[in-house]
N, C-alpha and C positions, 0 to 999 in steps of 0.2 A: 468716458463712460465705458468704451468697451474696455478698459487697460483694468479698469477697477471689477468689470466682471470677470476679466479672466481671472486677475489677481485672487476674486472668491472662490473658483472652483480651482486653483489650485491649492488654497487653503485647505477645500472640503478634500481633496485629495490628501493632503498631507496627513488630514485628520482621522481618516479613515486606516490611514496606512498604518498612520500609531494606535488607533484603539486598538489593532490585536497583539495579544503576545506573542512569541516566539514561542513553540512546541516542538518537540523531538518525538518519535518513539520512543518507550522505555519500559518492552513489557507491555505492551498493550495500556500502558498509561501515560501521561504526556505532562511532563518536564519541563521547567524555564529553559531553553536553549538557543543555540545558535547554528549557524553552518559549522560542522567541528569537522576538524582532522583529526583522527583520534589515535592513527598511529600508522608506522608503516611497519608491514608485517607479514608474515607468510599467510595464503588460507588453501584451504581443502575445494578442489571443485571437482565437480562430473560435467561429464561433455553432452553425455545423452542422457535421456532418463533408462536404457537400458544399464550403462554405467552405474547409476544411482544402485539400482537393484542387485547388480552384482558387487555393489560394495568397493568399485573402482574409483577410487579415490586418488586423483595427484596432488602432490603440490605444489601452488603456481608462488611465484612472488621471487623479491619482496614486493609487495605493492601496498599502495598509500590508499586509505581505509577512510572514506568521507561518509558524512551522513548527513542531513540537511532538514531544516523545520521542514514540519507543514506548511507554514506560512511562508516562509521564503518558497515552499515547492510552488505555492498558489502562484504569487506576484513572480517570480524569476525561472518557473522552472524545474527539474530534476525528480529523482526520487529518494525513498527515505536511506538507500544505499548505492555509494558508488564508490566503485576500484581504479585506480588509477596505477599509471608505469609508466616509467620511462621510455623502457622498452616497449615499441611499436607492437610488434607480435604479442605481446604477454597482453596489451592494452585492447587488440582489434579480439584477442582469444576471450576475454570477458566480457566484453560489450558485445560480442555475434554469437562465439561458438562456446557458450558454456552453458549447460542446463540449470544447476546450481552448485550454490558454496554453501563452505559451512567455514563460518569466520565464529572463533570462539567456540561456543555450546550451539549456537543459533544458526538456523537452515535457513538459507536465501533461495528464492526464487528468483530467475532472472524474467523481468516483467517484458521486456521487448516481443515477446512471442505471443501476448495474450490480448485478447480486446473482450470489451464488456457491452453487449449488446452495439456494436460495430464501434465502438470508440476505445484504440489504441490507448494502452497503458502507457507504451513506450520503453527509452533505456533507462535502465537501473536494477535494483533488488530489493524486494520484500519480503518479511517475513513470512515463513511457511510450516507447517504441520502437516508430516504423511497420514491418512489416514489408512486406516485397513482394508480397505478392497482396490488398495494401489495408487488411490488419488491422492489428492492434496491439498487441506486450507491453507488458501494464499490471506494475509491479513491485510487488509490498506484499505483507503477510500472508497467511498461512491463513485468509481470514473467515471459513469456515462450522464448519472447526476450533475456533477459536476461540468464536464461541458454541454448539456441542456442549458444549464444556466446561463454558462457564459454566453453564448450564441444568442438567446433572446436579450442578457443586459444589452450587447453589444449594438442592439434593434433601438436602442431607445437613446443612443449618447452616452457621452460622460455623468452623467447626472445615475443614468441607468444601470451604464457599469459598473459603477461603483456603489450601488446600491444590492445589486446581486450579489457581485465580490463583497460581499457586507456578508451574506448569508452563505455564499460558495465558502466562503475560508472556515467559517465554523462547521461546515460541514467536512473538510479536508483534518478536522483534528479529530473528527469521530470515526471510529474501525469498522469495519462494514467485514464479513469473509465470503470469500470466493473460493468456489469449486474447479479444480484444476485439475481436466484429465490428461493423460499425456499421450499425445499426436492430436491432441485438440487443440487450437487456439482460441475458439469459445470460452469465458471464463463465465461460470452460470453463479450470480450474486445470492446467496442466501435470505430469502424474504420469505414471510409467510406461506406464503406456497410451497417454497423449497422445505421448509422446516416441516410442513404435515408430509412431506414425505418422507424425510430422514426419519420421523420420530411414527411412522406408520403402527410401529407395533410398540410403543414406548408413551401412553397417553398421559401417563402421570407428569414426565418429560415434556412435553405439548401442552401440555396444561401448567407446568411450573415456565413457561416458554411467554405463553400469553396473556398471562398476569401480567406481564412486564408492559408501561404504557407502551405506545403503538410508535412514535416518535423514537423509542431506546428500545423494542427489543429485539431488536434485528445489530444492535452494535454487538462488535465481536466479544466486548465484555459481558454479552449476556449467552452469547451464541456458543464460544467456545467449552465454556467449563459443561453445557448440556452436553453438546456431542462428547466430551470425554466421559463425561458420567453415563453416557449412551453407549460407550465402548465403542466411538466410532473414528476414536482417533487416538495418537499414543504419542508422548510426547521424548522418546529415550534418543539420546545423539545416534543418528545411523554412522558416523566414525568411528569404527572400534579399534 
């Protein structure tokens, strides 16, 4: 009897694992994917965000250019960018001392500096957007969302956690943006709130904002294209 109950709740585990897809970022859209290595390669980083500002840009590498689902980030781990090297130094320089990269056309944040109402991001990189008064849309998840959840499935057993993890992963494929100042590690989440005040003097914006059901208009597909129609962000490579 107990050999046959555990045998079911590792069924139910198994089941759950496959109902979800595998997602990547892509653009703020999400993708059949896997954990890829997608190449190995030079990129562009700043050390500080005074660096950024003065347009000090090195080149670090070669280094080996991972990215990794949502869902594998859920069940194992990571975030949606990680650099790798051989070389120790080149390796300990991107995962502590680097403010951001620009691999490609696209700006990375390095997330290890930021927590979202006291719940660490951790290491990796996420997409970002400078905006005009020197800050920063960071794009990812609900982090603090995200472990609430875990924390109470966790109260209830297996049955529990994987019940939440049922709802936590479809929440890790939805873009949520974050407000990044720099020498802050507060990362302040875009919600209704935050949006009456970005769109203070912009009510048509606020109002093209809150049309949007209550559930989706806080994802960064609906968040971003206002702020740039608000001229509050600008999306040109800072690599010249």
């Amino acid at each position: 009897m107990k050999k046959r109950k555990t045998l079911g709740l590792l069924v139910l585990l198994l089941s759950v694992l496959g109902s979800y897809p595998v997602f990547a970022q892509d653009d703020m859209s999400t993708t059949n994917d896997t954990i890829v290595s997608n190449q190995t390669t030079n990129v562009e980083s700043c050390a500080t965000y005074e660096d950024f500002i003065a347009n000090n840009w090195k080149t670090v590498g070669p280094v080996e250019v991972k990215t990794k689902s949502r869902s594998r980030q859920f069940w194992w781990g990571g975030k949606d960018f990680k650099f790798d090297s051989e070389d120790k130094a080149v390796k300990t320089q991107l995962k502590k001392e680097t403010f951001a990269i620009m691999y490609a056309d696209t700006l990375l944040l390095n997330t290890r500096f930021y927590k979202d109402r006291g719940t660490k991001f951790g290491n990796g990189y996420a997409r970002a957007l400078p905006m005009v008064d020197s800050r920063f849309i960071m794009i990812y998840f609900n982090v603090s969302e995200i472990a609430s959840r875990q924390t109470v499935g966790g109260m209830f057993g297996l049955l529990g956690s994987l019940a939440v993890a049922a709802s936590s992963s479809a929440i890790m494929n939805e873009n949520v943006c974050y407000i990044i100042t720099p020498g802050q590690n507060k990362a302040l989440i875009i919600d209704d709130k935050k949006m009456k005040e970005l769109m203070a003097d912009k009510p048509d914006l606020l109002e093209k904002y809150m049309s949007v059901g209550k559930k989706k208009r806080s994802n960064a597909e609906n968040v971003v294209p206002l702020l740039e129609e608000a001229g509050l962000i600008h999306r040109h490579n800072p690599v010249q």
